[in-house]
C-alpha positions as CSV (number, residue, x, y, z in Angstrom):
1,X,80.9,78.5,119.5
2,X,83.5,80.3,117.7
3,X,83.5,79.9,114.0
4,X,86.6,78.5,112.4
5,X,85.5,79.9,108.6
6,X,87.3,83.3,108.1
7,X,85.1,86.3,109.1
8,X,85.2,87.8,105.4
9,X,83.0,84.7,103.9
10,X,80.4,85.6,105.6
11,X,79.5,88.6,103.4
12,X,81.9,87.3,100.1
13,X,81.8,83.3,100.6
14,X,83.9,81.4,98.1
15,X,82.4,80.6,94.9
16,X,82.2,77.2,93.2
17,X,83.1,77.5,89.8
18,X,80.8,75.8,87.0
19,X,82.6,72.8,85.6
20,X,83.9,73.4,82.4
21,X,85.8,71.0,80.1
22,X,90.1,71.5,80.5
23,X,91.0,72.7,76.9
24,X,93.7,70.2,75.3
25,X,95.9,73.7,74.3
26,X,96.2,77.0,75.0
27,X,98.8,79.6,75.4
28,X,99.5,80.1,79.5
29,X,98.6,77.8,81.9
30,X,98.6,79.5,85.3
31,X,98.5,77.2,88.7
32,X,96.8,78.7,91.4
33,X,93.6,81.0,91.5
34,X,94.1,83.6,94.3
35,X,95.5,87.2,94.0
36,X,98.8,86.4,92.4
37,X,97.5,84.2,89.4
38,X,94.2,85.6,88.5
39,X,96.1,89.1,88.3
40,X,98.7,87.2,85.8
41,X,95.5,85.6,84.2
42,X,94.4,89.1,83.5
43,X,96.8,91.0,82.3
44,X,97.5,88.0,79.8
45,X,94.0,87.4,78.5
46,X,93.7,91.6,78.1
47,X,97.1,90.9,75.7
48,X,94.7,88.5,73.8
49,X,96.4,85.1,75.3
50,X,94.2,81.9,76.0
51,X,94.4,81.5,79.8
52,X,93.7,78.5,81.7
53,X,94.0,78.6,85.9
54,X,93.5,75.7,87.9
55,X,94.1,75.5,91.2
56,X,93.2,72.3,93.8
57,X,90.7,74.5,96.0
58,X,88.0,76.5,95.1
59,X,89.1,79.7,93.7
60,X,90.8,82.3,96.5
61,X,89.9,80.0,99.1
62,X,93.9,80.3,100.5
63,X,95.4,83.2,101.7
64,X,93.6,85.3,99.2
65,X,90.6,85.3,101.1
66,X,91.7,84.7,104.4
67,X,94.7,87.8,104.7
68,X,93.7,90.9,107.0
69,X,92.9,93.0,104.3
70,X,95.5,95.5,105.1
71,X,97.4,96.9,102.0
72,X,100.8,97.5,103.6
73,X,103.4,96.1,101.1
74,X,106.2,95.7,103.9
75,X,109.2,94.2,103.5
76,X,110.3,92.8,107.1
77,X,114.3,93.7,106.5
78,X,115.0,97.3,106.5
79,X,116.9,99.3,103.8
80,X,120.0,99.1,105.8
81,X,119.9,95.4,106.3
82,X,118.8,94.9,102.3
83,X,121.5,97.0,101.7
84,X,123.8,95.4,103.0
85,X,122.5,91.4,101.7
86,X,122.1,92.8,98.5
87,X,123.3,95.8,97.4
88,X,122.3,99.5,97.7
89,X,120.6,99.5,94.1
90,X,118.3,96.3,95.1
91,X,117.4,97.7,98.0
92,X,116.3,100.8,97.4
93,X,114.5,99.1,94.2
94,X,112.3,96.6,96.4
95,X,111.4,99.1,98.8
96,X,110.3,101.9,96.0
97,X,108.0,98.7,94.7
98,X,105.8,98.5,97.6
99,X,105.1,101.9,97.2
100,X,104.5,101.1,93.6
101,X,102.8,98.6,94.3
102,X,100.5,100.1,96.9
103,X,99.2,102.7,94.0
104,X,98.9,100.2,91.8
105,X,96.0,98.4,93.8
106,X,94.2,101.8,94.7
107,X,94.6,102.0,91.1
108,X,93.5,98.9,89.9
109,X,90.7,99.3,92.4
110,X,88.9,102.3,91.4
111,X,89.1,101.3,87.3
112,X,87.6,97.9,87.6
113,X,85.0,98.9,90.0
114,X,85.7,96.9,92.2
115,X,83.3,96.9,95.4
116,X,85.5,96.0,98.7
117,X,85.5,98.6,101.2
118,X,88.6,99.8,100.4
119,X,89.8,102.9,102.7
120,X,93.2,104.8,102.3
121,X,93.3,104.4,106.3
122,X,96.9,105.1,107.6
123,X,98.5,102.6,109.8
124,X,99.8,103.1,113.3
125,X,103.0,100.9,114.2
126,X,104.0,100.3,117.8
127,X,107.0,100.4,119.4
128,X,107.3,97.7,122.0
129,X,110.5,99.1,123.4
130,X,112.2,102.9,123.5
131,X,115.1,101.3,121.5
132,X,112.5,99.7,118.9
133,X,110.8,103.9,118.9
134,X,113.8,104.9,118.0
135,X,114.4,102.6,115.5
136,X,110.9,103.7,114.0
137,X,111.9,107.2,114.1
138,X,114.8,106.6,111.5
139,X,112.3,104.2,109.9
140,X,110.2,107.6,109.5
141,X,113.1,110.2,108.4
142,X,114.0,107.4,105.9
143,X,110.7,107.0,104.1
144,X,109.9,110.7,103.9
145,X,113.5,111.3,102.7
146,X,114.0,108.1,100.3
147,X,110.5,108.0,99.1
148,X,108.3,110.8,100.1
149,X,106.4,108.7,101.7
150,X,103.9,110.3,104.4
151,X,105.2,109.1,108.0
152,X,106.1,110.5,111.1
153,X,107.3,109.5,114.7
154,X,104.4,109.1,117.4
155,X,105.5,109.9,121.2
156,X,104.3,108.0,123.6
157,X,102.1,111.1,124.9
158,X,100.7,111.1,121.5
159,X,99.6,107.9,120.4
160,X,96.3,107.9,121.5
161,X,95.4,109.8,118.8
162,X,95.5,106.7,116.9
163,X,95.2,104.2,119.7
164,X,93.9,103.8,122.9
165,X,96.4,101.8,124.8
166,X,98.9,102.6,127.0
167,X,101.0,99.3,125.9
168,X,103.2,100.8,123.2
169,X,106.8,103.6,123.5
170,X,105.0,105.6,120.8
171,X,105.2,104.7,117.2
172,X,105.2,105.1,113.7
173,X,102.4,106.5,112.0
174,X,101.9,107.3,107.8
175,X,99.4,107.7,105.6
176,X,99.9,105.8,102.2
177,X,98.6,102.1,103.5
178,X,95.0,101.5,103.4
179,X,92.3,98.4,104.4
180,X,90.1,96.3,102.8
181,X,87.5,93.4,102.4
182,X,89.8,90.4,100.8
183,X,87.4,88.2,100.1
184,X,85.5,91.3,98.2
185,X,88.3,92.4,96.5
186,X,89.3,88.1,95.5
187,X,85.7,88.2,94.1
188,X,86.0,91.3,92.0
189,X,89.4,89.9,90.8
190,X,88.1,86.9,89.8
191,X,84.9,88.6,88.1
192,X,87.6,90.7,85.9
193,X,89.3,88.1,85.1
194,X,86.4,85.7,83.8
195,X,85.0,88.0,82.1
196,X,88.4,88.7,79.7
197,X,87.7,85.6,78.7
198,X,90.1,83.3,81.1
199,X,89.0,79.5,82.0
200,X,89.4,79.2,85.6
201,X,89.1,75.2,87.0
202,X,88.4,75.2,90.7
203,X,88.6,72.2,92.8
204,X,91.4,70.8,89.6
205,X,94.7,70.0,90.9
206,X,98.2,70.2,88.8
207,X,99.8,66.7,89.5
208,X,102.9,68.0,87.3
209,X,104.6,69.3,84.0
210,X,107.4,68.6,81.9
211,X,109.1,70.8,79.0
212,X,107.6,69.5,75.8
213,X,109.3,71.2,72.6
214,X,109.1,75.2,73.1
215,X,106.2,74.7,75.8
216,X,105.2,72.9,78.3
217,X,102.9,69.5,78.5
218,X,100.7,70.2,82.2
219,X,99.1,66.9,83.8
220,X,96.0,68.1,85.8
221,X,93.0,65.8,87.5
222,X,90.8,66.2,84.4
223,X,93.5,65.7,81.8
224,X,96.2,67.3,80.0
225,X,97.1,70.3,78.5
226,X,99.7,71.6,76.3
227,X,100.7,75.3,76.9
228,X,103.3,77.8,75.5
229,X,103.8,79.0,78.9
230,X,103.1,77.8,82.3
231,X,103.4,80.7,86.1
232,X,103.3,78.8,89.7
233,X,101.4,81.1,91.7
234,X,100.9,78.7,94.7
235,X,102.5,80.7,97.3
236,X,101.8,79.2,100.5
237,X,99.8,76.6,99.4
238,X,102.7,74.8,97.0
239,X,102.4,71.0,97.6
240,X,104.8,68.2,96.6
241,X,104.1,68.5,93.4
242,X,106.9,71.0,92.5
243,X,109.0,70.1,95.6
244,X,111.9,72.2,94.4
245,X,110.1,75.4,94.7
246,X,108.4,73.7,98.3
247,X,112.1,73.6,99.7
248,X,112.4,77.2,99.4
249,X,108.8,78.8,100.8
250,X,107.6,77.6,104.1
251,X,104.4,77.8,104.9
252,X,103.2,79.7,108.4
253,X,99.8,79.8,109.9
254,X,98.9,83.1,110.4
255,X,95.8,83.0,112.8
256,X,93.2,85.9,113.1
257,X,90.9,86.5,115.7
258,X,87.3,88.6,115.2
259,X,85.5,90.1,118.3
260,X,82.1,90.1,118.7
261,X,80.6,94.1,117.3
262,X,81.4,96.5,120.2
263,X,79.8,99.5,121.3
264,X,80.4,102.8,118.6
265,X,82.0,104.6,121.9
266,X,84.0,101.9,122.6
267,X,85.4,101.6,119.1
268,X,86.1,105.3,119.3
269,X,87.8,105.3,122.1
270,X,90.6,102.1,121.2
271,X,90.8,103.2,117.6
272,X,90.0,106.2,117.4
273,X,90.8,107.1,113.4
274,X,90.3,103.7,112.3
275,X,93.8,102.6,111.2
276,X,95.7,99.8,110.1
277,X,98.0,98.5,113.7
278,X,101.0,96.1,113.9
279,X,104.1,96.4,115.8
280,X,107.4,96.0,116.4
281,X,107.3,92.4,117.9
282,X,109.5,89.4,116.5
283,X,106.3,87.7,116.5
284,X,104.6,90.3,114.5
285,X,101.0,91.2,115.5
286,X,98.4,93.2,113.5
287,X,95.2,94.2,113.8
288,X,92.5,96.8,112.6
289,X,88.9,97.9,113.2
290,X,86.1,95.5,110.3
291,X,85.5,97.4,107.4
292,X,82.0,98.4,109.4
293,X,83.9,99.8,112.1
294,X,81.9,97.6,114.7
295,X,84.5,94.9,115.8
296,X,88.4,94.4,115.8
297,X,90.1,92.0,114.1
298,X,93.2,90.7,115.6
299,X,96.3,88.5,113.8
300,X,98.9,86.8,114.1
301,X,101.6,84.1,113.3
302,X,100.1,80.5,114.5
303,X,103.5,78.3,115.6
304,X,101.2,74.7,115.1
305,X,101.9,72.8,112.0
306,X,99.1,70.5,112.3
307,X,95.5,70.2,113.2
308,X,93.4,73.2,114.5
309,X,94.5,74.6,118.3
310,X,92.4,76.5,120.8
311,X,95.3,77.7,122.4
312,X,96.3,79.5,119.1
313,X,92.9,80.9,119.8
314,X,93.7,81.7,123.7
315,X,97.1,83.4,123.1
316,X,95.6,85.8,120.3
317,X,93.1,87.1,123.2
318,X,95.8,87.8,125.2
319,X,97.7,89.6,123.1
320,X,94.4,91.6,122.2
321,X,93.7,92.0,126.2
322,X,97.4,93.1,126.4
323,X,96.5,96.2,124.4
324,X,93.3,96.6,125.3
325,X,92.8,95.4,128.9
326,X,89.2,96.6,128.6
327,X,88.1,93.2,126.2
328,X,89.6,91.0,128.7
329,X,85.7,89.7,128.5
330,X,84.7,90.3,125.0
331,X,83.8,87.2,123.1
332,X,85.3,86.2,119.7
333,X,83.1,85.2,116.8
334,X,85.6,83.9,114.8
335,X,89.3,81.9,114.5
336,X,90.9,81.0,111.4
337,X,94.1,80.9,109.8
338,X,95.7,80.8,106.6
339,X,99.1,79.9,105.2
340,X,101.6,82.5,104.4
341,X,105.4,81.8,102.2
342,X,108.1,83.1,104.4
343,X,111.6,82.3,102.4
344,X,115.0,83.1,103.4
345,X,115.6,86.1,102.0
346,X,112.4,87.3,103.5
347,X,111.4,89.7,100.4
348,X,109.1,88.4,97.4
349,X,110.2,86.4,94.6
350,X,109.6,86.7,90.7
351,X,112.1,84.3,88.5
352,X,111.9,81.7,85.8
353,X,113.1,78.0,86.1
354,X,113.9,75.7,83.2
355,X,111.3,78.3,81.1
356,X,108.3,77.9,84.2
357,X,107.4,81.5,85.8
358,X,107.4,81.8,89.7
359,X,105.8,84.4,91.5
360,X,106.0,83.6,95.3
361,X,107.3,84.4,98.2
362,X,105.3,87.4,99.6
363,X,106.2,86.7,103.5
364,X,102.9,88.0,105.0
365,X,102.0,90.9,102.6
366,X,100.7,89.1,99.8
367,X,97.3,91.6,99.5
368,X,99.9,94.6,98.0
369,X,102.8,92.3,96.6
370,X,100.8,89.4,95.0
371,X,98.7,91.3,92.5
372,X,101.6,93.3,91.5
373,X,103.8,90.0,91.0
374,X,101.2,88.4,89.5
375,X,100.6,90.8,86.8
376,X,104.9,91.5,86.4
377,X,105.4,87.5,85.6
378,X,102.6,88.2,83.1
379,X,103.9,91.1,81.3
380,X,107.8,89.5,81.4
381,X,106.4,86.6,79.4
382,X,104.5,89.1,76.9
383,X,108.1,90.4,76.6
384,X,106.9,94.1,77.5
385,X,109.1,96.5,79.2
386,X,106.5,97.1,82.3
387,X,107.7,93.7,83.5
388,X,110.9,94.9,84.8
389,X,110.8,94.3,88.7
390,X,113.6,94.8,91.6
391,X,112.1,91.4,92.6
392,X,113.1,89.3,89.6
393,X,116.2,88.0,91.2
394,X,117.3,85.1,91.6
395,X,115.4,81.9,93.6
396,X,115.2,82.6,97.5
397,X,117.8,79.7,98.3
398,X,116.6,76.2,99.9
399,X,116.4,75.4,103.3
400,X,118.1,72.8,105.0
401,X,116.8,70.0,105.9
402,X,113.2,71.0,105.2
403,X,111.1,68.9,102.3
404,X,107.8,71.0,103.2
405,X,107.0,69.8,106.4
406,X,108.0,73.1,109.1
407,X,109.0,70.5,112.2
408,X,110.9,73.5,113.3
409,X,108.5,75.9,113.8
410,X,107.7,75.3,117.3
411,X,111.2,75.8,118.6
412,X,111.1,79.1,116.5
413,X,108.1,80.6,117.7
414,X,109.5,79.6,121.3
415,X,112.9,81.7,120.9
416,X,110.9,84.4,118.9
417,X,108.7,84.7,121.9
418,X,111.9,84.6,124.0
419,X,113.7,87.1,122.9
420,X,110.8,89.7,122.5
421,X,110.2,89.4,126.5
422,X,113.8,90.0,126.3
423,X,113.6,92.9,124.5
424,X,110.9,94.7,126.7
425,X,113.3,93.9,129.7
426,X,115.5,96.6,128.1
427,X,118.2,93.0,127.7
């Protein structure tokens, strides 16, 4: 029977918090516990702020511990495209970020010790057409020339040097994205974090704030708190209580798939240097050897909205048969999703609203981009010049007709999945 828990809690399962009693005051009240507000938490308690985060689950047990581990920081529009929505200067200021960003979590990494198998990797990117190759080729030239940024174009006749499939029109491969164990790294963040002295309640909803004088009064399931300063860091897990910022982030399964261990040759021989994949897909697909090399782990975005689906399950073999024919047989271990916060604008978020901090929005690439949000929404509120950000821009704009339930996803993920069969028709 295949396991629905995520693969990573089997070696860093969540963490129930001791109960402790919700103090009536303090300076910053943060609302949610994974990546983005523990790394606010931080940075604030380190400044000598009293910290309280609540969140409704236990601590990380969203996206934070459920992600691929892969520290990629991408933006999905390309500098030409975020050029042209929002300026040359933007652009080129969210894209330098991720690589920012990126360094900052190696960083951040090796000085708090922090045990989670991080690897400086590389990642391979397929091209699923010759047009969408030659796209990546530009994609190359830019990086190297923009931001000196390691990457190169992969041939066809060359790519199995990083992958052993015949699927692909070559690729893109660089070297500055690496992997590693979420649920490891969660833990270690979480460890920091209590340890500067911040009161994290697990299992604690929000039900709502109001403005209160120069702060903010917060109504939570154990009682009430008055606070200087309050962040939403809910990401892909914001509920109806703050239904202004739910009309703006929709949440998308994204479903991943672990194979039972496979022989050392065989690993070898389908990923040969051990990289981060994706490719160039509407419907995005990524994958990567575990973190003990022995099986392959296999995502994607899951179009249900409701309930748990074995034919989520079923179509994430096949598209791991379709690069490697030779699993066609291989049995899975493990299924599970979590929620990711696409917006419109399709690039993360940092703003304030009527004096509350947001830092949201990380569309799928919220192991590089929440930390680094997290801890700029900190530092802005401590007034400090490091918390200037090319993402603190104004709210990604509502969507229409949507109150937080995604009834449209289906039809999207149809017309996605259209249009990339269209695509490798050469149409």
């Amino acid at each position: 029977m295949i396991n629905s828990q995520p693969y990573w809690w089997d070696e860093a399962p969540l963490v129930t918090l001791p109960v402790q009693a919700v103090t009536p005051g303090c300076d910053v009240v943060i609302v949610g516990a994974g990546y983005t507000g523990l790394s606010a938490a931080l940075t604030l308690a380190r400044a000598g702020r009293q910290v309280q985060v609540f969140d409704s689950q236990k601590p990380g047990e969203g996206a934070s511990t459920r992600n691929g581990g892969m520290a990629s920081g991408s933006i999905r529009p390309g500098l030409a495209e975020l050029s042209r929505k929002f300026g040359v200067e933007r652009a080129k200021g969210v894209l330098l970020e991720s690589k920012l960003a990126r360094e900052d979590l190696a960083t951040f990494i090796r000085d708090e010790n922090i045990d989670c198998d991080f690897v400086m990797t590389g990642r391979f990117t397929g091209a699923d057409s010759p047009a969408a190759y030659e796209r990546l080729s530009r994609d190359a030239d830019m990086l190297k020339r923009e931001f000196n940024i390691d990457a190169r174009a992969v041939p066809r006749a060359e790519q199995s040097e990083f992958i052993g499939t015949d699927l692909y029109h070559g690729g893109l491969a660089r070297t500055d994205i690496g992997g590693l164990h979420p649920a490891k790294f969660h833990r270690g963040l979480l460890q920091a974090a209590l340890k500067a002295g911040v009161i994290v309640h697990g299992e604690t909803a929000v039900l709502g704030h109001t403005r209160q004088g120069d702060g903010f009064s917060v109504n939570t399931a154990r009682g009430h708190v008055a606070a200087r300063n309050i962040i939403m860091a809910t990401n892909g897990y914001t509920d109806g209580v703050d239904k202004w910022l739910r009309r703006r982030l929709v949440p998308v399964r994204s479903r991943i798939i672990a194979t039972a261990p496979l022989s050392d040759n065989l690993m070898r021989q389908l990923m040969p240097k051990g990289v981060m994949c994706g490719d160039t897909r509407r419907l995005h697909y990524y994958y990567r050897p575990s973190p003990d090399g022995r099986r392959i782990l296999y995502g994607g975005r899951d179009g249900n909205i409701a309930g748990e689906s074995n034919g989520a399950t079923a179509l994430l073999k096949r598209g791991l048969t379709q690069v490697f024919p030779i699993l066609s047989d291989v049995e899975l271990t493990h299924s599970w999703y979590g929620y990711v916060a696409m917006n419109r604008d399709m690039f993360p978020r940092i703003f304030t609203r009527n004096g509350a901090g947001y830092a949201v929005g990380y569309c799928g690439s919220g192991l590089v981009w929440a930390p680094w949000a997290g801890k700029k929404a900190a530092l802005q509120l401590l007034d400090a010049e490091a918390g200037r950000s090319a993402l603190d821009f104004r709210p990604p704009p509502a969507i229409p007709m949507y109150n937080g339930t995604p009834w449209f996803m289906p039809g999207v993920f149809a017309w996605l999945r259209l249009r990339d069969r269209l695509d490798r028709l050469g149409k």
